[in-house]
N, C-alpha and C positions, 0 to 999 in steps of 0.2 A: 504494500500500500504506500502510495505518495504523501511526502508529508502535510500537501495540502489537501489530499482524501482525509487524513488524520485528521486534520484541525477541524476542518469541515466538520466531519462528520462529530466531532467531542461537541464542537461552539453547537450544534444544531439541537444535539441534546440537551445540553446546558442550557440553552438558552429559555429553551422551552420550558425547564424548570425552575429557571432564572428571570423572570421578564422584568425584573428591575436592569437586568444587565445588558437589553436590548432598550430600554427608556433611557439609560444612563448613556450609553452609543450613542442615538439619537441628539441626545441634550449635545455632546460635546462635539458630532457634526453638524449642529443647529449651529455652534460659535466654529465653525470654519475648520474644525480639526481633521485628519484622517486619523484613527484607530492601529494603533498598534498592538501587538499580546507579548508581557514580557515572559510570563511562564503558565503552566497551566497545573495544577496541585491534582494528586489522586490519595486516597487514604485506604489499608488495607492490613491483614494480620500477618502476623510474623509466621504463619505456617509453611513450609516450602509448596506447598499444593496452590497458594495464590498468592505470596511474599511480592516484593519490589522487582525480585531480578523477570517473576512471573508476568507482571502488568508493563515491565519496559519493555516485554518482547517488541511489542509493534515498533516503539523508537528508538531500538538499535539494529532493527532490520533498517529503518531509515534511513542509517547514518550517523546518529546517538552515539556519544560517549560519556562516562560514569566521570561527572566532575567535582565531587565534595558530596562527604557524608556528612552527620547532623543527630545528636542524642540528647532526648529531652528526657531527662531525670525523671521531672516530678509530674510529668501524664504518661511515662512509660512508652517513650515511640524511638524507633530510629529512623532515619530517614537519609535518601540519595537526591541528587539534583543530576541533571543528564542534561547537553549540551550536542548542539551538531557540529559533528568533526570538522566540517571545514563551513558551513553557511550560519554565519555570525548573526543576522538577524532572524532567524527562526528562532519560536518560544522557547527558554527552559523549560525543562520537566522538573517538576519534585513529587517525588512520591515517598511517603512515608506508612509505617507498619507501626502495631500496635504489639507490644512484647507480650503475649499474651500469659505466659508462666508468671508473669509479677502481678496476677490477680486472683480472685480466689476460685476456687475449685467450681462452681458454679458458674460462673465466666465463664470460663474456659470449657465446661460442656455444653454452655450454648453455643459459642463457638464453633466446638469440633459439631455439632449440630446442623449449623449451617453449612458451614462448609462441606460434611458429608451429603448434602443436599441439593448439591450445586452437580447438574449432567455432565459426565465423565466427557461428553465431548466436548461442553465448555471449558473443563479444567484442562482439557489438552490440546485445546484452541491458541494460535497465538492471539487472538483480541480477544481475551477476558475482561481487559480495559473499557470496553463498549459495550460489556453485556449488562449492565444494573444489578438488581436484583432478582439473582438465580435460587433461594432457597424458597421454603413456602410461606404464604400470607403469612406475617407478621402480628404476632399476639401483643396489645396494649399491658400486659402483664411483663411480659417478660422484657418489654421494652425499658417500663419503669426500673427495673432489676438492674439492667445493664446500666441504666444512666446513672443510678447510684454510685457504681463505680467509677464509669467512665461513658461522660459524654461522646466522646469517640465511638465508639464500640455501640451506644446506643443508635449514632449515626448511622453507622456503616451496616447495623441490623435492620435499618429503614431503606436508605437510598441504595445499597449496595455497590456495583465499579461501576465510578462516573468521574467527572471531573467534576471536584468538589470546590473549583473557582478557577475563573480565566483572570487574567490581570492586566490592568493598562497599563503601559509604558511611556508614564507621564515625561520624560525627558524627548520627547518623540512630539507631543501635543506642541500645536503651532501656538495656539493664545492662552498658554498654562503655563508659568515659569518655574511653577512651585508645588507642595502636594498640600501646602496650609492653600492658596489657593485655588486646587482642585478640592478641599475638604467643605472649604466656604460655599465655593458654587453647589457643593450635592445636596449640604442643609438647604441652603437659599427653596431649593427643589424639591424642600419633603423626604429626604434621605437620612436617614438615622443612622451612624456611623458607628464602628467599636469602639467603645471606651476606654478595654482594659488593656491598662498600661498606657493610656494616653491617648490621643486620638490618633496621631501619628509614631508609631512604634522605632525606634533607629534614630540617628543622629547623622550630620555630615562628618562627623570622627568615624563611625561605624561605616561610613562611605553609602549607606543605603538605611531612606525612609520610604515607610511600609503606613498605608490606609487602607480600611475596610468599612463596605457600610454590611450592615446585622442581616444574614441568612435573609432570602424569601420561605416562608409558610406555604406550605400545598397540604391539601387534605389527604391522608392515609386513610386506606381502609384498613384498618386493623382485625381481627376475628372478630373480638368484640364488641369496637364500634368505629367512628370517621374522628378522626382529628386533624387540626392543623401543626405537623410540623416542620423542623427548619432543614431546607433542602440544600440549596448553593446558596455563594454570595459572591460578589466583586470586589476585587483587589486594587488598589490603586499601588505604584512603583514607582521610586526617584532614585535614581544612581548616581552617585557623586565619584567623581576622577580620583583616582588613588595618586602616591608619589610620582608611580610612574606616568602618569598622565591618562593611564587607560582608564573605563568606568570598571567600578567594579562591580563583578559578576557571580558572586555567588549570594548566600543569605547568610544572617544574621541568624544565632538559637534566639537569643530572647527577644526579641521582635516575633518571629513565626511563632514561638509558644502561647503570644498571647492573637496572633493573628487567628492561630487555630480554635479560638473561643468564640470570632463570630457565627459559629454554627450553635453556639450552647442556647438551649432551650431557655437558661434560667439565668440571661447573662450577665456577668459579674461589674 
């Protein structure tokens, strides 16, 4: 598959699950901009049956190569970021996994649950990445279960393999010089942003700041009944020049650890 079959095909999902992320496009080619994507995030568990190196398949048949790993302690994730070998403005990828042994016994047989659940020709599929949710209807019980532990996990028991956020590549936008000025204009528009840790997550010492406005809501059918919950969100991105003069191109841990809260149901 072509990386612009890829994109394609992720953004068309996304989007669809996203419609703030298609209002928010619109707004910022309403002010004269074209749209760029600096990375596209997927989340998933540490089993080897659907792990990171499992969901990269599609982007290192591409042309991807593995450029900086990433370990959040205190929600239990590791994570890679992937880069194309030689076409410099193509998205990053970051995909991250949920370690699932650092949780309790109960977890982790929902877990093997799911994932036993998921059609052998899916897990032996290279685009596991596009399929969503492979196990069966989703119980409002077990949901609450999971999120006690971790909002993650309770995620990825709803939405399943998606792209769980596209990102603009605010250095790119022709009438935005800044990400405090891309944050202003989204309030200005009814856009409710993440909070935790700031609204703008990174520093220009860190070489990279980080915005997000709060998950869109879609209705689940659950077994035992409809609710609204949070599915993707939008990323905003500002790269600042290193010593060397290049921008810099990987992520920051503590900015993404609180990036990965705009999906929390109960947010902080």
């Amino acid at each position: 598959m072509t990386t612009t079959k890829i994109f394609d095909t992720l953004w068309a999902e996304y989007s669809e699950r996203t419609p703030s992320a298609q209002k928010i496009n619109e707004l910022f080619i309403g002010k004269g901009n074209q749209i760029f994507n600096d990375h596209v995030a997927f989340r998933t568990f540490d089993d080897p049956r659907v792990d990171i190196e499992v969901l990269a398949k599609p982007f290192l048949a591409a042309g991807y190569v593995e450029n900086g790993d990433y370990t959040f302690e205190a929600k239990k994730l590791y994570a890679k970021h992937y880069e194309h070998a030689t076409d410099k403005n193509l998205p990053r990828v970051f995909i991250s996994q949920l370690k699932i042994a650092e949780f309790s016994v109960e977890l982790q047989e929902e877990v093997e649950k799911m994932i036993s659940g998921i059609p052998l020709e899916a897990l032996t599929s290279d685009d596991l990445v596009f399929k969503g949710r492979l196990w069966e209807q989703p119980s409002f019980e077990v949901y609450e279960k999971l999120q006690a532990e971790t909002e993650y996990a309770a995620w990825l028991y709803v939405n399943g393999f998606c792209s769980n956020h596209f990102t603009v590549d605010i250095n790119k936008l022709e009438t935005f010089k800044s990400l405090q000025e891309v944050n202003h204009f989204l309030k200005d528009n009814g856009f409710k942003m993440n909070t935790s840790g700031g609204e703008i997550k990174g520093s220009p010492e860190e070489f990279l700041e980080q915005s997000s406005v709060l998950a869109d809501r879609i209705p689940v059918d659950f077994k035992e009944l409809t609710k609204e919950i949070t599915s993707c969100y939008y990323e905003f991105a500002f790269r600042h020049p290193m010593p060397n003069g290049a921008l810099f191109s990987g992520f920051v841990t503590g900015s993404a650890d609180k990036i990965f809260e705009s999906t929390d149901m109960k947010p902080k």
